[in-house]
C-alpha positions in Angstrom: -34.3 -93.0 83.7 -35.0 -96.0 85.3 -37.0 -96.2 88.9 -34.6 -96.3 90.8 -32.9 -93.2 89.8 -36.4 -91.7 89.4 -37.0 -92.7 93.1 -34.1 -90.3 94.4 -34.8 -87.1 91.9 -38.5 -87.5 93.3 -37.1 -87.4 96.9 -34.6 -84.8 95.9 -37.1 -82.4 94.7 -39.3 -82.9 98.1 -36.2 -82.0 100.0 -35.7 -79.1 98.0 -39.7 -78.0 98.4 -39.4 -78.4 101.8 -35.9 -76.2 102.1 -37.7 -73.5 99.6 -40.6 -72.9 102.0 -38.2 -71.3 104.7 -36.8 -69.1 101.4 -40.6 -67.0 102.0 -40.4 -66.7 105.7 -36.9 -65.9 105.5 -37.9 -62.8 102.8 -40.9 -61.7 105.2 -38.8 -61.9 108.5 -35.1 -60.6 106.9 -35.4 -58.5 104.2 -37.2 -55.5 104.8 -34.7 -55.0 108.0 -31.2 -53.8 106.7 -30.2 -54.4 110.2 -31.0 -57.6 110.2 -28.4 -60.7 110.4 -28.4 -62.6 107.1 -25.7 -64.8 105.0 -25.6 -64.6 101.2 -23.9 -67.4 99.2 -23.0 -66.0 96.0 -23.0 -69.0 93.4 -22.0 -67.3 90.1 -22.1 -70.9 88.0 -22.7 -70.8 84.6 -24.2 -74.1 84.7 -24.9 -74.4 80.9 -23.6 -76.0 77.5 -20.1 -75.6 77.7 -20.2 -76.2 74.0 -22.3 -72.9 73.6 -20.1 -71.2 76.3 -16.9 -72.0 74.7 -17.7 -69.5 71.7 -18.0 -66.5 74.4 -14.3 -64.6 74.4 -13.5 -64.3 77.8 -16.3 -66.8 79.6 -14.0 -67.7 82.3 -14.6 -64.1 83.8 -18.5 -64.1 84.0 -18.4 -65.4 87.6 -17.0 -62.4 88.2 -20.9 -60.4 86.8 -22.2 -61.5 90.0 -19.2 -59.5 91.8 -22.0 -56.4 91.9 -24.0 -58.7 94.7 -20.3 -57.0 97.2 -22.7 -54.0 97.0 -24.9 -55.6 99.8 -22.1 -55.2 102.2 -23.7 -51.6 102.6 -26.1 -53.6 105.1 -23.6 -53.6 108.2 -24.8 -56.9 109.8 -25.0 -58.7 106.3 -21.9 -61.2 105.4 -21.2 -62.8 101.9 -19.3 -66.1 100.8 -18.2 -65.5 97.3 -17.3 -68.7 95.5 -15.3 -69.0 92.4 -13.2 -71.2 90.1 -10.1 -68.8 90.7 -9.2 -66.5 93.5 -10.7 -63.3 92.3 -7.7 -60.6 91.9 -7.5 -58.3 95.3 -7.7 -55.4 93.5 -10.6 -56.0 91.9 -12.0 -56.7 95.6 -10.7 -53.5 96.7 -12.3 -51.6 93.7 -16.1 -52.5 94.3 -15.8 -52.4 98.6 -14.4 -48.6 97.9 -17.8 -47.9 95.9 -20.0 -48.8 99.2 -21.7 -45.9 100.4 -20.8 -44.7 103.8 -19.5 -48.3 104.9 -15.6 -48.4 105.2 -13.9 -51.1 103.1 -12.1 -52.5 106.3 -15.5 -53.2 107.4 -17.0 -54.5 104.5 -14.4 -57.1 103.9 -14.4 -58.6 107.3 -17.8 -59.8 106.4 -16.4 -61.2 103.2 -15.4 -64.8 102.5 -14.1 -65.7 99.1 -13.5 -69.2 98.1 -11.7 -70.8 95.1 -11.7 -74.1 93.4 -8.4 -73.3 92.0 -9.6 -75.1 88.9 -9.7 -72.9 85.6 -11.3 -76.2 83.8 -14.0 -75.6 81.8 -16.6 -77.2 83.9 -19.6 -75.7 86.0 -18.3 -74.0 89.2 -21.1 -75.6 90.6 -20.1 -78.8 89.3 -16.2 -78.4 91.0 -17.6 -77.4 94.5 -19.7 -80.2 94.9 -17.1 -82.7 93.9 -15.0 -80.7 96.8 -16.7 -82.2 100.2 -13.6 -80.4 102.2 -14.7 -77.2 100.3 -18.4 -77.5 101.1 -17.4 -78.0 104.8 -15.2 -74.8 104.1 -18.4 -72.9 103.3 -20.9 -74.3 105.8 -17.8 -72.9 108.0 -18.4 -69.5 106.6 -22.3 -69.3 107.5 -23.1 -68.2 111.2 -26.7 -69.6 111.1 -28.6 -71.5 108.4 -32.1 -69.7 109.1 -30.7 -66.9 108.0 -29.0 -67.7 105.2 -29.4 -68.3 101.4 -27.9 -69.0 98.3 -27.6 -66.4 95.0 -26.8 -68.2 91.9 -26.3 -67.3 88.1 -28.8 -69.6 86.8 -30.4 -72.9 88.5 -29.8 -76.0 87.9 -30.3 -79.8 89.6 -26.6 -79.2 90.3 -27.0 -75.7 92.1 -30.0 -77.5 94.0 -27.8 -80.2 94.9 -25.7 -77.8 96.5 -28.1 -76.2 98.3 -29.8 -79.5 99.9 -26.0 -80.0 101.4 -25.9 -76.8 102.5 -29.2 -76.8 103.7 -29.8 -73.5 102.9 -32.5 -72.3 100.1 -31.3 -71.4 96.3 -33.4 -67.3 95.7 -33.9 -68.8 92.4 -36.7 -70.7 90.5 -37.2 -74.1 90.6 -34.8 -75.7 88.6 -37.8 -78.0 87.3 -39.0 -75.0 85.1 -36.1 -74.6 83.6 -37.7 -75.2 80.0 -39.5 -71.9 80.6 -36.1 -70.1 80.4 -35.3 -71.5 76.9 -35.8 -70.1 73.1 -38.8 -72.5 73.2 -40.8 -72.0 76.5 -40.4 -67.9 75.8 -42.0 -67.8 72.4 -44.9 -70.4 74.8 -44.9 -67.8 77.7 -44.9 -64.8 74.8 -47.5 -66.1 73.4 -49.5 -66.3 76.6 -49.0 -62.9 78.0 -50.4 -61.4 74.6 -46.6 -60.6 73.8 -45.8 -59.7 70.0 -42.9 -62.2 68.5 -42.0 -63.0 65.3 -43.6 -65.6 63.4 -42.0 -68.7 64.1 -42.0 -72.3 65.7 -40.6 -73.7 68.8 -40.2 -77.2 70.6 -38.2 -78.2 67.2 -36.0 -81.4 67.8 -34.4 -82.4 64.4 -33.0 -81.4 61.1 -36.6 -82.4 59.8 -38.6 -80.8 61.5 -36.2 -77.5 61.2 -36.8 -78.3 57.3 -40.0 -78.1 58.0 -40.1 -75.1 59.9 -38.5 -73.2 57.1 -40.6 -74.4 54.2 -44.0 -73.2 56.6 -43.0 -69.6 56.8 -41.7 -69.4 53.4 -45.2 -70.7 52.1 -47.5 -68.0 54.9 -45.0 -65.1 54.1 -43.6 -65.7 50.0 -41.6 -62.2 50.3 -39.3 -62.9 53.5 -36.3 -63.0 52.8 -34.0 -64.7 56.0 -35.2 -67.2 58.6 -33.5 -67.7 62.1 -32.6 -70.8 63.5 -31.5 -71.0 67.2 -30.4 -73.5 69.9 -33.0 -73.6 72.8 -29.9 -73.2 75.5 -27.6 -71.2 73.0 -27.0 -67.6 74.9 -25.4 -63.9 74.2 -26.3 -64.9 70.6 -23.6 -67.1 70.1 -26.5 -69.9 69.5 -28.2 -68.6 66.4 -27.9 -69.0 62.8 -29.1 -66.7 60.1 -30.5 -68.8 56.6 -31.3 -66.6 53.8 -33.9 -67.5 51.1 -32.5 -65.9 48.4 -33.2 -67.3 45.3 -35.8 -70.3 46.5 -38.4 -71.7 44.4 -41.9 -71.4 44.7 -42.2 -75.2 44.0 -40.4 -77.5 45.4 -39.5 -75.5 48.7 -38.9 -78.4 51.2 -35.9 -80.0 48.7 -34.4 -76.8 48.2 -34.1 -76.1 51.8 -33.1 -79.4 52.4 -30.7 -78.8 49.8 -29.2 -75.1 50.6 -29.4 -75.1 54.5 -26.0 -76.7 54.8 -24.1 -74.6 52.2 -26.0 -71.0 53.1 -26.6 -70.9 56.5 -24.6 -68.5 58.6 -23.6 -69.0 61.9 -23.0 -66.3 64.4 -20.7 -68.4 66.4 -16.8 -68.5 64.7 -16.0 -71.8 63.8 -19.1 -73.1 64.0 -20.1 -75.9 61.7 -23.1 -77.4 60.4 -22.9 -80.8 61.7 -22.0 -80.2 65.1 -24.9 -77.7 65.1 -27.5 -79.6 63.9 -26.3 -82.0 66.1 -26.6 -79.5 69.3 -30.2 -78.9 68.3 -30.9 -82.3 68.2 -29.3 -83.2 72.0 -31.4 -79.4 72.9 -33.8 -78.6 70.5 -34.7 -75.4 69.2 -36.8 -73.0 67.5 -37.0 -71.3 64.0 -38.4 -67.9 63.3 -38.6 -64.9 61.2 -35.8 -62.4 60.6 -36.8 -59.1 61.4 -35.6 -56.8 58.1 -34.7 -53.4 58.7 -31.3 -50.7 58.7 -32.2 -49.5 62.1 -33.3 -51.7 64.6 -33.1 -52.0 68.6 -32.9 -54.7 70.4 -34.6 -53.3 74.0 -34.5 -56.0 77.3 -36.5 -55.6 80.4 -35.3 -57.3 83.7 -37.8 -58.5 86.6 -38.1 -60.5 89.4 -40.4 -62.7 90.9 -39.9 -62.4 95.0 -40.1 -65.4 97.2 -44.0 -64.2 98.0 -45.2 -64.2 94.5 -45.2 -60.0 93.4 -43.6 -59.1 90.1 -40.8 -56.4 90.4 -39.2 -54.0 87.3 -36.0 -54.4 88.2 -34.3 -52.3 84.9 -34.3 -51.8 81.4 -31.4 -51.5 78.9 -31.1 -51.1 75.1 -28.7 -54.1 74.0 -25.7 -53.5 71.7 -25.3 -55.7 69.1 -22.7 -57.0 66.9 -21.6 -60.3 65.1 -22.6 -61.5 60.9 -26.1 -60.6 61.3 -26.2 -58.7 64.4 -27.0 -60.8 66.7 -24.2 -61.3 69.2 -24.5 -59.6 72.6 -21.7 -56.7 72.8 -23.0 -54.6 75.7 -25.9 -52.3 76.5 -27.0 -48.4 77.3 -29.1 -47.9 80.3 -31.8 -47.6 80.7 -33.6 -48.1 77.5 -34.6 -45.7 75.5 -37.5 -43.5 77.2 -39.4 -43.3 74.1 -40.4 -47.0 74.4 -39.3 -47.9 77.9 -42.7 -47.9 80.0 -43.9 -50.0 77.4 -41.9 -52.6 77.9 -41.8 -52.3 81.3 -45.7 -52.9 81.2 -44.6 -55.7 78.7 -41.8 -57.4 81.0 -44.6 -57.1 84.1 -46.9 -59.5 82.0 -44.3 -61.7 81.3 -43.7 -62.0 84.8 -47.1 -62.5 86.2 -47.7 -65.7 83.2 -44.3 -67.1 84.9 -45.7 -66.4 88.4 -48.9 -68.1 87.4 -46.9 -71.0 86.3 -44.3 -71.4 89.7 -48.0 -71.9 91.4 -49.4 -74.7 89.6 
């Protein structure tokens, strides 16, 4: 990056400091009121690899997930602007305004915007909108007042900040400059530092090497396991991983072996994946490798929380995942809540999590 361009990011995150600081006297002032007056702009970008996206059936209609934010409708003064890549179908409108309670759906859906791109190309929605300056006027349009108003995105990005500094309203999201925390890599770090079991494994990996290297390590601390996992830092819904089984390896010579077998043995849980283009993800992303946890019955259990604009940690839910793909890893579904017999524990695990990544928005 070279100063100049370093210049404008460093201003651009000032901006967006500044713009976040009404985001906590916005949540103080608005949020305990339902009767209060508020705009939500409902960003649901999936501002990630579209390499790693591509392998999901179906991607395209994830920015419809964030369809379950029509539910704040119920609050009678409350209006949304819901943004997509395609109109959304009005019948699948009409289905979640008929589930508000006590609200009737004429109501509701005067206080409803939705706004297309009309642009099913597989790029960011975020990325569309802001190359649509008539569109961006259209949703400035949409919002009666800016102070009380906010933007509700998928996941954050420089590009959904970028929005938001045109909008001039604040992203409810984390900084987009601690990102990193969100990957394979920063986890197994903020794991680690809220006392949070894992498997035995290394992160901040960059290259075939070091992923060589990776593998030979937990081979030699643990002779008798059996399969290693390898898996994009950005890679998502399980699509990103691969399984390599060591199955037959020496106990000399590990590091050749590996070097040797990875290419032919490892499986990938993405369909047409290949080892090439995989390796050569991990190198633009990085990535981790860690042990495969052996067993015929296993759960995968997942805690949600949220850190509020005024710093407390909430439980927001718990699920048991479903799982399917080669080695059971790809994200099918889930049962909710988890199941009872382990679900305060993780609970009391996810609220750890939470305060470590609390901790770290504040320095």
């Amino acid at each position: 990056m070279n100063r100049t361009s370093q210049m404008l990011c460093d201003e651009k995150s000032e901006q967006f400091q500044k713009l976040q600081t009404g985001l906590v006297e916005m949540y103080k002032r608005i949020f305990p009121d339902p009767l209060a007056q508020r705009t939500v702009v409902v960003l649901p970008s999936l501002t990630l690899a579209q390499s790693e996206l591509a392998k999901i059936d179906g991607a395209h209609h994830y920015e419809e997930r964030m369809l379950c934010l029509l539910m704040l409708l119920r609050l009678p003064r409350t209006k949304l602007v819901y943004l997509s890549s395609q109109p959304i179908p009005a019948s699948v409108i009409d289905y979640f305004l008929h589930l508000l309670p006590g609200i009737p759906s004429v109501h509701a859906r005067r206080r409803l915007t939705t706004l297309s791109c009309f642009d099913s190309s597989p790029i960011p929605l975020v990325q569309k909108i802001l190359d649509r300056p008539r569109l961006i006027k259209r949703i400035k349009a949409a919002i009666p007042n800016v102070n009380n108003a906010h933007v509700s995105c998928f996941n954050s990005t420089k590009l959904e900040r970028e929005l938001a500094l045109r909008l001039g309203i604040p992203l409810y999201a984390a900084d987009p400059a601690l990102s990193f925390l969100g990957t394979k890599s920063g986890s197994r770090q903020i794991f680690r530092e809220a006392g949070v079991p894992m498997p035995c494994g290394m992160e901040n990996l960059h290259d075939e090497q070091e992923v060589f290297a990776a593998l030979e390590e937990l081979k030699r601390k643990d002779p008798d396991l059996r399969k290693a996992v390898i898996k994009l830092n950005e890679g998502f819904s399980g699509e990103g991983n691969a399984v390599f089984s060591f199955e037959n390896c020496p106990s000399e010579g590990i590091r050749d072996w590996i070097a040797q077998t990875l290419p032919v043995k490892i499986k990938f849980e993405a369909v047409d994946e290949f080892y090439d283009d995989f390796m050569g993800k991990f190198a633009e992303m990085g990535g981790i490798v860690e042990s495969f946890i052996d067993g015929k019955d296993k759960c995968s259990p997942s805690v949600q929380c949220r850190i509020n604009p005024i710093g407390e940690v909430e439980i927001v839910s718990t699920h048991d995942q479903l799982l399917g793909g080669p080695s059971g890893q790809v994200f099918l579904g889930c049962t909710f809540p988890a199941n009872e017999s382990y679900r305060m524990k993780l609970q009391a695990i996810g609220f750890s999590i939470g305060e470590v990544l609390r901790d770290c928005c504040n320095t």
